[in-house]
C-alpha positions as CSV (number, residue, x, y, z in Angstrom):
1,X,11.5,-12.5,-5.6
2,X,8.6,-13.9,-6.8
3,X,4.9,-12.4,-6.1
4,X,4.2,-15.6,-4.4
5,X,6.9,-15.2,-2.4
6,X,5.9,-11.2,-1.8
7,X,2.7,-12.4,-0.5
8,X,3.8,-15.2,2.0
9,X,6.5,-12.9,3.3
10,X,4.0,-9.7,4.2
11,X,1.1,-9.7,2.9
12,X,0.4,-6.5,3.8
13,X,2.9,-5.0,1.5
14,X,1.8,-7.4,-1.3
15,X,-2.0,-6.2,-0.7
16,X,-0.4,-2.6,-1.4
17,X,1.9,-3.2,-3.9
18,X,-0.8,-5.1,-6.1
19,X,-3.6,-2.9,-5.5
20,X,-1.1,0.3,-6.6
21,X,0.2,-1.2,-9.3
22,X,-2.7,-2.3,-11.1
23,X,-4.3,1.2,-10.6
24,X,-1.9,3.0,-11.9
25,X,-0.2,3.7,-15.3
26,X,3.4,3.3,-14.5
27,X,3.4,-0.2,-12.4
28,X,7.3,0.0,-12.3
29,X,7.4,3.4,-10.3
30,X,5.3,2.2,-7.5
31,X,7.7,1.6,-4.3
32,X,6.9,0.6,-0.6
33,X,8.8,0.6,2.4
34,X,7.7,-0.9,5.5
35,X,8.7,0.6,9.1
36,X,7.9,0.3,12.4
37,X,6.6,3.3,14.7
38,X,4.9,2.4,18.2
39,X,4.5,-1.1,17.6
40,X,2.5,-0.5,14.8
41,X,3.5,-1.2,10.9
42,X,3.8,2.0,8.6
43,X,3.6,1.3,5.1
44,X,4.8,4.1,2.1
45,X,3.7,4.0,-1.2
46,X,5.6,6.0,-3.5
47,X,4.4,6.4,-7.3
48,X,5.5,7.8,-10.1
49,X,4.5,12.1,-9.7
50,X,1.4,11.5,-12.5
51,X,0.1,8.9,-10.8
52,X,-0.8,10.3,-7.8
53,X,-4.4,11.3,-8.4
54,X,-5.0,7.8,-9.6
55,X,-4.0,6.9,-6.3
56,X,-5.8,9.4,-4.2
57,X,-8.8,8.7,-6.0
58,X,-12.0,12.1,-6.1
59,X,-12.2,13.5,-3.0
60,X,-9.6,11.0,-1.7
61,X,-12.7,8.3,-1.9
62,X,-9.7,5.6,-3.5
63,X,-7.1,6.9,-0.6
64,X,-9.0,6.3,2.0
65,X,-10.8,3.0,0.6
66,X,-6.7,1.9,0.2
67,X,-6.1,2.5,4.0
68,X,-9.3,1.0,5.4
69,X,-8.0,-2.4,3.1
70,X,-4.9,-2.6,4.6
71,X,-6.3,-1.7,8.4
72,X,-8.4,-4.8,8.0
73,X,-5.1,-7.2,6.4
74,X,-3.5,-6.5,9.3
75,X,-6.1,-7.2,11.6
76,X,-6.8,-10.3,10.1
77,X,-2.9,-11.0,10.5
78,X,-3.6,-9.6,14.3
79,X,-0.9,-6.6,13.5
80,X,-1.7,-2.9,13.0
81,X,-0.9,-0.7,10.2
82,X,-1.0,2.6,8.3
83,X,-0.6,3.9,5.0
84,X,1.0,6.8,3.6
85,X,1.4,7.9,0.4
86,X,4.2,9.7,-0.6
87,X,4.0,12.4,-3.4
């Protein structure tokens, strides 16, 4: 699949997967699965153990900046979602 194709499908997983994958040093590790749980759209990110901290940012400032992105994708897409990272 294509990453135009990634993006038209669900963009909320594209907004991840981009955003992941160009902070950290092993793009290929980074993984996302979507669910669903209460009508609302969980999102995993999974990265390769070392880049973690890239991910989590100092004091979790990067983390948290990463979730408030992808609460306001799906808003714009009138959705709700949540991230977790997964060590």
């Amino acid at each position: 699949m294509a990453p135009d194709d990634v993006v038209s499908s669900n963009p909320l997983r594209a907004v991840v997967e981009v955003i992941a994958r160009a902070l950290v040093d092993n793009p290929d590790a980074v993984r996302v699965t979507e669910t669903e749980r209460r009508g609302m759209a969980v999102l995993e990110l999974t990265t390769a153990p070392g880049d973690m901290g890239k991910i989590i940012g100092r004091q979790g400032r990067t983390a948290a900046a990463f979730r408030t992105l992808v609460a306001l994708t799906a808003e714009k897409h009138g959705k709700r979602a949540q991230l977790d990272i997964r060590d």
